[in-house]
C-alpha positions as CSV (number, residue, x, y, z in Angstrom):
1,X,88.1,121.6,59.1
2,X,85.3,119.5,59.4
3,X,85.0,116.1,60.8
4,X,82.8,113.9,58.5
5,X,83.1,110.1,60.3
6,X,84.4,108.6,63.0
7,X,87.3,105.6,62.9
8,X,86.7,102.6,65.4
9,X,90.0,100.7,65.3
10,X,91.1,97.7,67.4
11,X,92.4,93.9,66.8
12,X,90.7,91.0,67.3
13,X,92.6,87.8,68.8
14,X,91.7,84.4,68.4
15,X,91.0,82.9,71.6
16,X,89.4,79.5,70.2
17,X,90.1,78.6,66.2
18,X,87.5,80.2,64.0
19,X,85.7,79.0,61.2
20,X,84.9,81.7,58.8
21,X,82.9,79.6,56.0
22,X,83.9,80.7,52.6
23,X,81.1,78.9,51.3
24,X,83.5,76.5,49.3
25,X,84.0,72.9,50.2
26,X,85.7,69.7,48.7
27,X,84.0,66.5,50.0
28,X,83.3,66.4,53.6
29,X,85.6,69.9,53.9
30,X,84.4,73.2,54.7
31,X,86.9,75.5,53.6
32,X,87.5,78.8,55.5
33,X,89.0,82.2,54.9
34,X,91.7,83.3,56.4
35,X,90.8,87.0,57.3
36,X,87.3,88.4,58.8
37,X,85.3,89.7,56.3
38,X,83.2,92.8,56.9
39,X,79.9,90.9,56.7
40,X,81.0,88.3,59.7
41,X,81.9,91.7,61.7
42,X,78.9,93.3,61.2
43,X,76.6,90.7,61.8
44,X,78.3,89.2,65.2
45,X,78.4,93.1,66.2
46,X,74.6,93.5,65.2
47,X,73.5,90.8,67.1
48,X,75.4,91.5,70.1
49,X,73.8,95.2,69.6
50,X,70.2,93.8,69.2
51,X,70.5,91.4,72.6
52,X,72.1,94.9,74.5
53,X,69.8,97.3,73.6
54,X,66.5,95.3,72.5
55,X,63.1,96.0,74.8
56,X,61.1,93.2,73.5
57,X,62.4,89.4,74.7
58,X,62.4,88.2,70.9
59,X,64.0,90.8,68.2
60,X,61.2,90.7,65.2
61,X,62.1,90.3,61.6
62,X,60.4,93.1,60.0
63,X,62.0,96.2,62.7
64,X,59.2,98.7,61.3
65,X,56.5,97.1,63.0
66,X,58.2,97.1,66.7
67,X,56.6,100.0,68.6
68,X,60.2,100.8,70.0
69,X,61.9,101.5,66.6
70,X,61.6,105.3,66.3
71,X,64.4,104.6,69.2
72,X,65.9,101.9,68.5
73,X,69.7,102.1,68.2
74,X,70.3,99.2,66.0
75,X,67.5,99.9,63.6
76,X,69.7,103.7,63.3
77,X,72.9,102.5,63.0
78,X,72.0,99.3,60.7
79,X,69.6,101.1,58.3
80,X,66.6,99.0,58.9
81,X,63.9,101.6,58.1
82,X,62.9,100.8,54.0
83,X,64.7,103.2,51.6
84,X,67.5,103.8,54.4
85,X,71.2,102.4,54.3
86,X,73.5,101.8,57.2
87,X,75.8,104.6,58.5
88,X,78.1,101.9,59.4
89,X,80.5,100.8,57.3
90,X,82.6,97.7,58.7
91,X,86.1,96.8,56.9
92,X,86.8,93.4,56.1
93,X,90.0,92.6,58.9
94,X,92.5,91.4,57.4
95,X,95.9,88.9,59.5
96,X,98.0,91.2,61.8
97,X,101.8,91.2,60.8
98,X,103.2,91.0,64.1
99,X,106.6,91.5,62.9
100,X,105.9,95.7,62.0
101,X,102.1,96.1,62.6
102,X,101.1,96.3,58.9
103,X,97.9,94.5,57.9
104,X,98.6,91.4,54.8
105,X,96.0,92.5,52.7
106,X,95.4,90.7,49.2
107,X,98.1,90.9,46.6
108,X,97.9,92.8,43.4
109,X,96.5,91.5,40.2
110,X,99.5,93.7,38.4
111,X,102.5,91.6,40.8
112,X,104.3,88.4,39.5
113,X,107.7,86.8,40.6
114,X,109.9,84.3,38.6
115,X,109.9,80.8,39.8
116,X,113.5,80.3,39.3
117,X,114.5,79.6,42.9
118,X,118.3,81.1,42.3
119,X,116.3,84.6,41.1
120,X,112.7,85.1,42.4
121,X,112.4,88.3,41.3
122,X,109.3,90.2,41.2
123,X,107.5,92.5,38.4
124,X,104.7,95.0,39.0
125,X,103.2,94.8,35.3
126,X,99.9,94.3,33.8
127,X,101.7,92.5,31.5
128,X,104.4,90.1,32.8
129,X,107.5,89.6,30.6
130,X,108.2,86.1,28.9
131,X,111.7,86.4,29.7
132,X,113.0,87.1,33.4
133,X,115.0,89.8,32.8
134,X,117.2,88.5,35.6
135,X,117.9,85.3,35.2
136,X,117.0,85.2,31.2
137,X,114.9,82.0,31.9
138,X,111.5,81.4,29.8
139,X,108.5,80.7,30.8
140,X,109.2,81.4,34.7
141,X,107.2,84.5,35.5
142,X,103.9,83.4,37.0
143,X,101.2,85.6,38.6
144,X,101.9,86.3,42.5
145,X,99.2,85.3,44.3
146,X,98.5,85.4,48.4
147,X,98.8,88.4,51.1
148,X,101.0,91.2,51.1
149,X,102.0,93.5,54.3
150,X,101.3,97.4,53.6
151,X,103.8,97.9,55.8
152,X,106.8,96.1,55.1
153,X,105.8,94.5,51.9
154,X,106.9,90.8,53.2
155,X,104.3,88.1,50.9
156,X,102.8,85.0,52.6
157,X,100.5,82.8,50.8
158,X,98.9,81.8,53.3
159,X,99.3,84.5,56.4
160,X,97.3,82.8,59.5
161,X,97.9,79.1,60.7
162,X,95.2,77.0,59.0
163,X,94.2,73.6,60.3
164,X,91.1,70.8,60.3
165,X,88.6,69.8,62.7
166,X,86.8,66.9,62.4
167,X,83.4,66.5,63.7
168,X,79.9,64.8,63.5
169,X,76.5,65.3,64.6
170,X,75.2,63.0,67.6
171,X,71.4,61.3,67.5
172,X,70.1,62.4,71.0
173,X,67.9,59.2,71.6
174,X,70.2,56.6,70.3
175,X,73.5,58.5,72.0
176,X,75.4,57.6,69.0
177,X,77.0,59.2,65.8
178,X,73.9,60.5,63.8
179,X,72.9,59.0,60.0
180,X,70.7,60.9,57.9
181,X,68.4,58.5,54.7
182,X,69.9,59.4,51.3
183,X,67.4,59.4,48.4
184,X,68.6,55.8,47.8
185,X,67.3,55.0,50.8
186,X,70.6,53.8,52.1
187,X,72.1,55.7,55.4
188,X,74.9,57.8,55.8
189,X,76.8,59.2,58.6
190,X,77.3,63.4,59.2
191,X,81.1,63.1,60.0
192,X,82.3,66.4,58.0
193,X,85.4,68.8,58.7
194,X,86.0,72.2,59.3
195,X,89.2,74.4,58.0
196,X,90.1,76.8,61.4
197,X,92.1,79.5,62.0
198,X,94.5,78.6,64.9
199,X,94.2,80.6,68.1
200,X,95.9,83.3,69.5
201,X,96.0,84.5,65.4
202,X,95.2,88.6,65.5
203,X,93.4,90.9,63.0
204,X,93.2,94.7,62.5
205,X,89.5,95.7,62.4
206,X,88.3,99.1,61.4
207,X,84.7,101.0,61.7
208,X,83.6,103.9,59.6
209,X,80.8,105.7,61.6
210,X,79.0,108.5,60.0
211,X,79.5,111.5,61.3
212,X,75.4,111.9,62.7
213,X,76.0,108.9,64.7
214,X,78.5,110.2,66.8
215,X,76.8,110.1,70.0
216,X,76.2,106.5,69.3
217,X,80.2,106.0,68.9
218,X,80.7,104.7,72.5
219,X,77.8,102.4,72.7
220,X,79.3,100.9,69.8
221,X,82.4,101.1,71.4
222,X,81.3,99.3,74.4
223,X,79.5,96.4,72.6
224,X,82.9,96.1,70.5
225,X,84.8,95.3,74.1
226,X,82.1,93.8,76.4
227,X,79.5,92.0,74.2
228,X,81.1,90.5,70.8
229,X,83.7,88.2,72.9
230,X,80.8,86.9,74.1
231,X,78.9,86.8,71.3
232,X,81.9,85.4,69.4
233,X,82.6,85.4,65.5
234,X,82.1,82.8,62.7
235,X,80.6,79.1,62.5
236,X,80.3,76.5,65.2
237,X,80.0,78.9,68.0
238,X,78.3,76.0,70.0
239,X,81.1,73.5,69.9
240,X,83.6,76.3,71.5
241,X,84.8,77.9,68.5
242,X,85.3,81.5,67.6
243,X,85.4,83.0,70.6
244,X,87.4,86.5,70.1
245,X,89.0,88.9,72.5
246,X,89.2,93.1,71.5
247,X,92.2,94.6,72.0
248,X,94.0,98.0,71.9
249,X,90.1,99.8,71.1
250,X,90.6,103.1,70.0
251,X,88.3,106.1,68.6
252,X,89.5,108.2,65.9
253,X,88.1,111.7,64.6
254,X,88.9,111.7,60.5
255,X,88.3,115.2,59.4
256,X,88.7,116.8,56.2
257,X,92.1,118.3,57.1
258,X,93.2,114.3,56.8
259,X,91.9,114.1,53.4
260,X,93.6,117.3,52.1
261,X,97.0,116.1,53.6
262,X,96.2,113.1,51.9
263,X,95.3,114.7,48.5
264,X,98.5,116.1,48.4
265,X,99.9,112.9,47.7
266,X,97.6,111.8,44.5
267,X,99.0,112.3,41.4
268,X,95.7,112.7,39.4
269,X,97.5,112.9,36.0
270,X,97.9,108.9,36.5
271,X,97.1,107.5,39.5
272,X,96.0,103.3,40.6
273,X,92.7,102.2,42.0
274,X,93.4,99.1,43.6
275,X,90.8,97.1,45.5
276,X,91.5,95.7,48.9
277,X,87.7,93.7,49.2
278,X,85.5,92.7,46.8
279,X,83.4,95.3,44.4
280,X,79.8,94.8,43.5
281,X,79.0,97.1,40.8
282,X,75.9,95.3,38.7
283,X,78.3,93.1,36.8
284,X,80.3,96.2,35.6
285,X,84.4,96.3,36.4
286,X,85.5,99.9,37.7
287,X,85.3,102.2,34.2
288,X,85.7,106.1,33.8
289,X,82.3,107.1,34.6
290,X,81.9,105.0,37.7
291,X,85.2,106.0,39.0
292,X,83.9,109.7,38.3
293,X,80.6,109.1,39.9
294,X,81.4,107.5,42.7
295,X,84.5,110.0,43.8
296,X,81.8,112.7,43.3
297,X,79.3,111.1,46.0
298,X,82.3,110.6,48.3
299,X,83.5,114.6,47.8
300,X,79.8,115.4,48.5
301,X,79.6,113.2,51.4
302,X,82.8,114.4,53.4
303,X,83.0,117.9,52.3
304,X,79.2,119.1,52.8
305,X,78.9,120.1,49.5
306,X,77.6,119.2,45.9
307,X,79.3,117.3,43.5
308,X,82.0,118.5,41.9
309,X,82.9,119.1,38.3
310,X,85.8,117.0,38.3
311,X,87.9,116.7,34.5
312,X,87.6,114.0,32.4
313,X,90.3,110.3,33.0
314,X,90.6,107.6,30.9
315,X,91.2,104.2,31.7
316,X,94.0,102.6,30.1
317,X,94.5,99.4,31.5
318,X,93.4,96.9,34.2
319,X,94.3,93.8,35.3
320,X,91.4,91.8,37.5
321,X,89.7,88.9,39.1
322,X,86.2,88.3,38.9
323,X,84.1,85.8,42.0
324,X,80.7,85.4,43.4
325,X,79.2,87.6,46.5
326,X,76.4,86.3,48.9
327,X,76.8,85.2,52.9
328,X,73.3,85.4,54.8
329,X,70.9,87.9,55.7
330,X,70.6,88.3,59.5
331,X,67.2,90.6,58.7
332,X,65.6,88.1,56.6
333,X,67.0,85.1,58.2
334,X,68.2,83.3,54.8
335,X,70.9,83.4,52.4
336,X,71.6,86.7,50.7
337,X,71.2,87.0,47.0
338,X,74.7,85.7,44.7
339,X,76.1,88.2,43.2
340,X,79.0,89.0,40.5
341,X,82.4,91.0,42.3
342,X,85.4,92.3,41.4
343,X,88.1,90.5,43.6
344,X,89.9,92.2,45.9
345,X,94.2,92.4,44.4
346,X,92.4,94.1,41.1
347,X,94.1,97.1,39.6
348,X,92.7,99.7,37.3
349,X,95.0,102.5,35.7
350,X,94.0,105.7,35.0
351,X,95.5,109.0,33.3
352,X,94.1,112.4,33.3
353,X,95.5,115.1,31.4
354,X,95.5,117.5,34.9
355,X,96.4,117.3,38.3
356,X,93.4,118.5,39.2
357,X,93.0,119.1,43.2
358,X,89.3,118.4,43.1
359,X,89.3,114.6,41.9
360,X,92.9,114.4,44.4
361,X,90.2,115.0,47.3
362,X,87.6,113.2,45.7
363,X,89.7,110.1,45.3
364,X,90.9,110.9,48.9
365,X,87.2,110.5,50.4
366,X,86.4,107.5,48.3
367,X,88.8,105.5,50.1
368,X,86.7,105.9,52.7
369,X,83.6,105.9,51.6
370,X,84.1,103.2,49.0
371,X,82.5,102.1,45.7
372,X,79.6,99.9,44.4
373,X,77.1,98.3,46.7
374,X,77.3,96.7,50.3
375,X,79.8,99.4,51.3
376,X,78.2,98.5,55.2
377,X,79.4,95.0,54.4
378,X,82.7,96.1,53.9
379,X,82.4,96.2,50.2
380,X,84.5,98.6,47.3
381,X,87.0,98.9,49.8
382,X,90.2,100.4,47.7
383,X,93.8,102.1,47.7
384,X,94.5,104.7,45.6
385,X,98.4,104.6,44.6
């Protein structure tokens, strides 16, 4: 039994409405996302790191060059040191269901429910039947889309209280609303509106801490309860909003005894890969030899060992959404480069001709260690079912 990382788990509560920009907008609305995604997390816990444990009075871009960085604590949890990654990898936090204590995370690509209102009954296909097999109507069965409890399987479309704020910016010197000179020449005001999340709306969080930053667990611990309330979370942080409070903060030990017990129920002759955030794998979807490649890294990097020789699977069917990836660079101090994901709800299925306790524990680890790029970001994050 050996433990490989270390489990920071807690909910964050909504003490003012947040505004976690999505990026898109219609008009003068900024829409917002209704969970916390692992980038937001990582960047109001950074920051609140950096101003707790910084010796200089202004953090510098470039960390390599600061004379304290051999020791600094952020630059070795955060991976700032060139050809170095983060040993940090923070979950996207997805809307509390009060109700039982599951998390709604996105629905399944593979899920669709009849829109007869009398029958409403729901598939789990990658191909959805033309006739409800219910209620014999045509034409009814669309894809389900929205949030789904892992606990109790209850579906919301929508699983946190949205609503608008609307604001503008104010011109100091004349003390009135501010105009900015279009190209025309011709003035226009900055009245614009934000999308919130109400408050008092809760999230489950998790933290995957490597294993060789254990002794930096309760320092990360501490800035999770003391400093990122006051730091806060999300846009508009100056006008009041996105103030958080951490709750129920916990520290968990995941050893390899967890992934065998959890091997045991992976049936690797077909078995799901669903993902539960976005995937960034250089424009590629999830395919055999990814799968493969990735499960091996994970094996390696919980077990302590090389990779193992794990049999051959085949894909044999999928059912996916594809978006766009970027947010902004707190390092470089400008926007991240776009690129292509995998939304989170895809499915792929796979068969191998084995059950084959290797890839079981393989598979185990890689839903913790997850696949593709930006894994600190909260990235690959997936389910295997």
């Amino acid at each position: 039994m050996v433990v490989f990382c270390y489990k920071i788990k807690g909910i964050l509560r909504a003490v003012t409405p947040l505004h976690i920009g999505s990026g898109a907008r219609t008009g003068v609305i900024k829409h917002c996302y209704p969970f916390i995604p692992g980038a937001v997390l990582r960047g109001a816990v950074g920051l609140s790191l950096m101003r707790s444990v910084c010796k200089i009075d202004r953090p510098l871009v470039q960390h390599e060059s600061c004379q304290y960085f051999n020791e600094c604590l952020y630059a070795q949890l955060f991976g700032e040191e060139v050809g170095k990654s983060s040993k940090v990898f923070f979950r996207y936090a997805y809307p509390l269901h009060v109700k039982c204590g599951g998390l709604f995370r996105p629905v399944a690509r593979t899920l669709h429910k009849c829109g007869n209102p009398q029958c409403g009954r729901i598939y789990d296909a990658f191909v959805a039947p033309a006739v409800c097999e219910s209620c014999k109507e045509h034409g009814t069965i669309k894809p389900l889309r929205g949030f789904r409890c892992d606990s109790c399987g209850d579906f919301e479309r929508v699983p946190v209280r949205i609503s608008r704020i609307t604001l503008t910016a104010v011109d100091r010197m004349l003390c009135s609303a501010a105009q900015v000179s279009a190209l025309t020449g011709e003035k226009a005001g900055t009245i614009h509106t934000l999308e919130v999340i109400q408050s008092g709306s809760v999230f489950g969080f998790e933290i995957i801490v490597h294993e060789d930053l254990g002794d930096s667990v309760d320092v990360l611990k501490n800035v999770l309860g003391r400093a990122l309330p006051d730091e806060g979370i999300g846009g508009s942080k100056s006008r009041g909003l996105g103030k958080v409070a951490v709750e129920d903060l916990r520290v968990e030990e995941v050893d390899t005894s967890i992934l065998e017990r959890r091997a045991e129920d992976i049936d690797t002759r077909r078995f799901r890969v669903r993902l539960v955030s976005p995937m960034i794998l250089d424009g590629k979807y999830l395919d055999e030899s990814s799968l493969l490649e990735c499960a091996r890294r994970a094996y390696s990097w919980a077990f302590h060992k090389g990779k193992p020789s794990l049999p051959e699977i085949k894909l044999v069917n999928y059912a996916l959404d594809d978006e766009v990836y970027g947010g902004w660079s707190l390092k470089t101090g400008r926007r991240r480069e776009i690129k292509a994901a995998i939304s989170p709800g895809s499915v792929f299925d796979f068969i191998c001709e084995v059950r084959n306790l290797d890839l079981a524990l393989s598979l185990a680890a890689l839903e913790y260690y997850a696949v593709g790029s930006y894994k600190p970001h909260g990235c690959g994050q997936i389910i295997v079912m």
